[in-house]
C-alpha positions as CSV (number, residue, x, y, z in Angstrom):
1,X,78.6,74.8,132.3
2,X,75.6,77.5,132.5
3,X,72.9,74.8,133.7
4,X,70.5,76.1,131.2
5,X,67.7,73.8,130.9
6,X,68.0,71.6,127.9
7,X,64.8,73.1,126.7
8,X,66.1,76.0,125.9
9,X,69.0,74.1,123.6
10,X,67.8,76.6,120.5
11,X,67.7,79.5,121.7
12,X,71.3,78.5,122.8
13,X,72.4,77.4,119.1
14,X,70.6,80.7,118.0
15,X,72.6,83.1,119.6
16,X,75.9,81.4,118.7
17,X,74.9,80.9,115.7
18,X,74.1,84.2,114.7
19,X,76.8,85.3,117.0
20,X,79.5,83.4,115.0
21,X,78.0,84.0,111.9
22,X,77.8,87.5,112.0
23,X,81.2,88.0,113.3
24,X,83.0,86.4,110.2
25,X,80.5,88.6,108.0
26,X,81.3,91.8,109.8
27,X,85.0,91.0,109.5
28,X,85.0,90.5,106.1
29,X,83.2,93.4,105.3
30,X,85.6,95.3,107.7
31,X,88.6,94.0,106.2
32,X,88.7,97.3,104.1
33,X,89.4,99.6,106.8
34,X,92.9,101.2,106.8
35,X,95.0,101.0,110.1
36,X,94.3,98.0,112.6
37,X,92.6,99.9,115.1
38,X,90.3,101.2,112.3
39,X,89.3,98.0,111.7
40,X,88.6,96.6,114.9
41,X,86.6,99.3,115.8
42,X,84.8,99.3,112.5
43,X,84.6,95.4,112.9
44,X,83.2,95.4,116.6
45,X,80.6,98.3,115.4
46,X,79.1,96.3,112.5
47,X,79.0,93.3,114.3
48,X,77.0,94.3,117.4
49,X,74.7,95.9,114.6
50,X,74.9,92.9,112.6
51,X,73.8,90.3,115.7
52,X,71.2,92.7,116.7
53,X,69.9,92.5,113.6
54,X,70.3,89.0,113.0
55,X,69.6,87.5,116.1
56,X,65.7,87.5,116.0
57,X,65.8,86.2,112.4
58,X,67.8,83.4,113.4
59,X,65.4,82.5,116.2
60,X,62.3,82.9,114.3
61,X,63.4,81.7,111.0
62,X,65.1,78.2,112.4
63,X,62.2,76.0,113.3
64,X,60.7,76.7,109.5
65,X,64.1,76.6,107.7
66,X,64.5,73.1,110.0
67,X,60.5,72.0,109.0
68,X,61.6,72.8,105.4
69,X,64.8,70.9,106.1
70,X,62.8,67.6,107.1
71,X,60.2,67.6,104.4
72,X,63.3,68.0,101.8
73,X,65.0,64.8,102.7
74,X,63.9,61.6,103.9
75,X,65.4,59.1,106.8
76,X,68.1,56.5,105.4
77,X,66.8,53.0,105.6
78,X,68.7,50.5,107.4
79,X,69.7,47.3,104.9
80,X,66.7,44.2,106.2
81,X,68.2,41.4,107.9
82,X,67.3,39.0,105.3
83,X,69.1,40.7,102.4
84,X,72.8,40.4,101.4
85,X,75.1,43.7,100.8
């Protein structure tokens, strides 16, 4: 693997994240394009654009959208010894 420090470990996520995410999206608004070469050119275009775009959202928006995340739910209890299932 890279070796990147584990610190690091979201901006890692980030960038495949809205790599992959963006790819699919581009793609599907590609899909309209009318020979295949059309389209992959049209679909590699939008989704440089696209993780460009997306990219710094992703990084800056996931630490409040996980905050957010956390305060929605709450940590499942495990059953106490001393009650029966």
């Amino acid at each position: 693997m890279l070796g990147i420090p584990r610190r690091y470990a979201h901006f890692v996520f980030g960038i495949i994240q809205s790599g992959l995410t963006s790819l699919i999206a581009a793609g599907i608004a590609s899909f309209p394009a009318g020979s295949p070469m059309l389209f992959v050119r049209h679909w590699m275009v939008s989704w440089l654009i696209a993780w460009a775009a997306m990219l710094p959202v992703v990084l800056l928006a996931a630490p409040a959208i996980r905050a957010f995340a956390l305060r929605l739910t709450r940590e499942e209890r495990e059953p106490s010894a001393g009650r029966q299932a």
